[in-house]
C-alpha positions as CSV (number, residue, x, y, z in Angstrom):
1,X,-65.2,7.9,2.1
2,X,-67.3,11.0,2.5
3,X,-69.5,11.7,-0.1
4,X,-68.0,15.5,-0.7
5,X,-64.3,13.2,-0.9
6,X,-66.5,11.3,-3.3
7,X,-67.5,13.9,-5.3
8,X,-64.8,16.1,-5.2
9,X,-62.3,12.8,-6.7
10,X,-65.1,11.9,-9.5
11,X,-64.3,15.4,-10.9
12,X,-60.5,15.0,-10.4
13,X,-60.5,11.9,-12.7
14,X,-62.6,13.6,-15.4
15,X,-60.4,16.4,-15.7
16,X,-57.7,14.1,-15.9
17,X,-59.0,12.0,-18.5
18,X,-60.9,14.3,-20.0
19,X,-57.8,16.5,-20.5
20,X,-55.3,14.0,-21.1
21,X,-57.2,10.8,-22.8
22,X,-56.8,11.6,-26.4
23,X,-53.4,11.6,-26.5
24,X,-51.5,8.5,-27.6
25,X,-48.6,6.7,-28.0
26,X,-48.6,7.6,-32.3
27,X,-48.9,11.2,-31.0
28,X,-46.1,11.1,-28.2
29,X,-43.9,8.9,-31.1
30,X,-44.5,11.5,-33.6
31,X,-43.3,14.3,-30.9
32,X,-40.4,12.9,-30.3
33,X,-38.7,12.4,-33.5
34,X,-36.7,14.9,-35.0
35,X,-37.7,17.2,-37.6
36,X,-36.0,17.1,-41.0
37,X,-36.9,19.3,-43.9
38,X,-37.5,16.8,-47.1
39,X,-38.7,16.9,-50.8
40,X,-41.6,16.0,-52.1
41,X,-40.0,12.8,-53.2
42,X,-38.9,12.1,-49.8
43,X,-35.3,12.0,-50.0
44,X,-33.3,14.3,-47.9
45,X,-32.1,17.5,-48.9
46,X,-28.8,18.4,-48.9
47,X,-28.9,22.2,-48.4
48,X,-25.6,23.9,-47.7
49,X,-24.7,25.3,-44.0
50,X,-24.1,28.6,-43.1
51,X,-21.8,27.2,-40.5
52,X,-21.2,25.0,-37.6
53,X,-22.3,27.5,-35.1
54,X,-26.2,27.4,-37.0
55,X,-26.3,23.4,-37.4
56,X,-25.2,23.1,-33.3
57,X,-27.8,25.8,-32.2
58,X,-30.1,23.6,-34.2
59,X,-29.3,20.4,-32.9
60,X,-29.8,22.0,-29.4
61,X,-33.4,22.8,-30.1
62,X,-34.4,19.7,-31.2
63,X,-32.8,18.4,-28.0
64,X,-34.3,20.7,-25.6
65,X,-38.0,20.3,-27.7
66,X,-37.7,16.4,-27.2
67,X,-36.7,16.3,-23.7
68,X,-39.8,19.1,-23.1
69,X,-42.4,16.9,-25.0
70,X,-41.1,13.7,-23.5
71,X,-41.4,15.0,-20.3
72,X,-44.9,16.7,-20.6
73,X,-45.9,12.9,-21.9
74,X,-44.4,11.5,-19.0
75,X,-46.5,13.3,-16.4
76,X,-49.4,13.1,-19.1
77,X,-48.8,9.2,-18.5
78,X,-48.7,9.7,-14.8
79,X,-52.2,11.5,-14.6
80,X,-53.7,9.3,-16.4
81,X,-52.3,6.4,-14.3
82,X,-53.6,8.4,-10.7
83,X,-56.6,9.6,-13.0
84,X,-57.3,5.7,-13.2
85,X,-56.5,5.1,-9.6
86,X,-58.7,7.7,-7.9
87,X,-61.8,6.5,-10.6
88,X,-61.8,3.5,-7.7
89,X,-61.1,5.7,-4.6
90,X,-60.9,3.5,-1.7
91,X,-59.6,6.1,0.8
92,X,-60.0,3.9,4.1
93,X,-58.0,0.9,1.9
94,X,-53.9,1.0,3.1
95,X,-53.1,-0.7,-0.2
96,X,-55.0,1.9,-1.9
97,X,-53.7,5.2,-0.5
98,X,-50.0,3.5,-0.9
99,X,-50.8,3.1,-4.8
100,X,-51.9,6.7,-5.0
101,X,-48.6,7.6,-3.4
102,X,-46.7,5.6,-5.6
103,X,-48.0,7.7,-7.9
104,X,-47.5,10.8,-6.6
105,X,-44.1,9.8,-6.0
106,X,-43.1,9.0,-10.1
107,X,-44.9,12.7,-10.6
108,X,-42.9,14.1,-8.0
109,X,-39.7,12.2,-9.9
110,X,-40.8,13.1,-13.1
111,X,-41.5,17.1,-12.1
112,X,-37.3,16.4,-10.1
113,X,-36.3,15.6,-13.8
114,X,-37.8,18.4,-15.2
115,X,-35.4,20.7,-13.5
116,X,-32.4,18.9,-15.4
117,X,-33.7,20.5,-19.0
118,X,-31.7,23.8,-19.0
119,X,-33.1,26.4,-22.5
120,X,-30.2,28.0,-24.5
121,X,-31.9,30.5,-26.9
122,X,-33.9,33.2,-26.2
123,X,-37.0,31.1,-28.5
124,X,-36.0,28.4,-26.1
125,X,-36.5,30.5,-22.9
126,X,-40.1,31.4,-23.9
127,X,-41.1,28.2,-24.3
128,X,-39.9,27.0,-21.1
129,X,-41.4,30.0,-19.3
130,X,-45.1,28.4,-19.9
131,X,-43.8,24.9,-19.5
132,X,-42.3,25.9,-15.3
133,X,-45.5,27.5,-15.1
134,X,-47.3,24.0,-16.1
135,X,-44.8,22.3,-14.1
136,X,-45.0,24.2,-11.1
137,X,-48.5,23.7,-11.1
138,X,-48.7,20.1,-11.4
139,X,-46.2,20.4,-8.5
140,X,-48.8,22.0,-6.3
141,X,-51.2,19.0,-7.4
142,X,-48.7,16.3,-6.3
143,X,-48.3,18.0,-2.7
144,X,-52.0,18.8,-1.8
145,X,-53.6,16.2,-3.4
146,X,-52.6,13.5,-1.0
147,X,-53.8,15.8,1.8
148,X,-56.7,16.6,0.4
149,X,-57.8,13.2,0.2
150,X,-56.1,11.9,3.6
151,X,-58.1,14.9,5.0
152,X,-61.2,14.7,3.0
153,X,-60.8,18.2,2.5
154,X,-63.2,18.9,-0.7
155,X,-61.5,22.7,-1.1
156,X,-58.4,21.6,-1.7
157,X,-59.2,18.0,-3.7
158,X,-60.9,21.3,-6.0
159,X,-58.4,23.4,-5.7
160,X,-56.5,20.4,-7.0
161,X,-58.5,20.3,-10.0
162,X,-58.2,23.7,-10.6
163,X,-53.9,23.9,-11.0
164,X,-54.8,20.7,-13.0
165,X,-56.5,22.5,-16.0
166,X,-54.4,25.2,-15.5
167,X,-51.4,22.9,-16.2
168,X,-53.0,21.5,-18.5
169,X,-53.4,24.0,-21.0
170,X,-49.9,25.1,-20.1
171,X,-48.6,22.0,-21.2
172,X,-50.8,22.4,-24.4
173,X,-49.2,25.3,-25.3
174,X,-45.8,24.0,-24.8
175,X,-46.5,21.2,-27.3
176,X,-47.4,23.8,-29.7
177,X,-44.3,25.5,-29.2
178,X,-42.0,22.9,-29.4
179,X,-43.9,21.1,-32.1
C-alpha cells in the first residue's frame, strides 16, 4: 500500500470511530421505542382524544421516527464495521478488498432501504430533508471509496472523509429531530 493510501485510510477510520464510537446498543434501544407521555407514578395516562384522525397522525410519526433512527443506526453499524476493516488495510490482500466490499455492499443496501421510508407531515418532511442530505452523502462514500482505495487515489480517500463528517452531523441532527 502506498504510504499516502496509508495515511489517507488511518484518517478515514478515525473519523469513523471517532464520530460514530460512542453510540451504543442502550442508546439505539432507547431510540427505538416509542414515546408515551406518563405520570410521575409511572402508570399511563388515560388522556382523552380529540379524534381518530390526531391518534393516527401520531402513530405515523412514531413510525416514520423509528424507521429514521433505525436506519441511521444501521449505517452507523456499518461504518463502524468498514471503520474496523480499513484500521487493518491490506489493499494488495483479495480476501481483504472483498471484505471491504462486502461492506460497501450492506451500506449500499442499507442507503436502497432508506428510500422505502416515505414522510407524511410537513414536521416530518423537514426532518427527512437533513436526513437525504446525510444519506446522499454517505452514498457518495460507498461509490468512491472503493475507488479510492483500488486506485490509491489520496484526493478522493479525503474527499471520502470529508461527505463522511458531513453525514455525520446530518445524521446527528436527524436524531435530534426525531428524538
Amino acid at each position: 500500500m502506498k504510504k499516502g493510501i496509508f495515511s489517507a485510510t488511518v484518517v478515514l477510520v478515525v473519523v469513523v470511530l471517532a464520530i460514530w464510537g460512542n453510540s451504543g446498543s442502550d442508546e439505539k434501544k432507547k431510540n427505538n421505542e416509542p414515546k408515551t407521555e406518563q405520570s410521575s407514578d409511572s402508570k399511563p395516562q388515560n388522556k382523552p382524544q380529540n379524534n381518530s384522525t390526531e391518534k393516527k397522525e401520531s402513530s405515523d410519526k412514531i413510525t416514520y421516527n423509528q424507521q429514521v433512527s433505525q436506519s441511521v443506526y444501521r449505517i452507523n453499524y456499518i461504518l463502524q464495521d468498514l471503520g474496523d476493516h480499513l484500521s487493518n488495510a491490506q489493499v494488495d490482500s483479495e480476501s481483504w478488498m472483498n471484505k471491504m466490499n462486502q461492506y460497501i455492499s450492506e451500506l449500499k443496501k442499507a442507503i436502497a432501504d432508506s428510500e422505502k421510508i416515505k414522510p407524511k407531515t410537513s414536521e416530518e418532511k423537514n426532518t427527512d430533508g437533513v436526513y437525504r442530505m446525510g444519506v446522499k452523502d454517505i452514498n457518495w462514500v460507498a461509490k468512491n471509496l472503493p475507488k479510492a482505495i483500488k486506485n490509491n487515489d489520496d484526493d478522493l480517500l479525503y474527499q471520502a472523509t470529508d461527505y463522511l463528517k458531513k453525514a455525520t452531523e446530518e445524521f446527528k441532527a436527524t436524531l435530534s429531530m426525531v428524538n
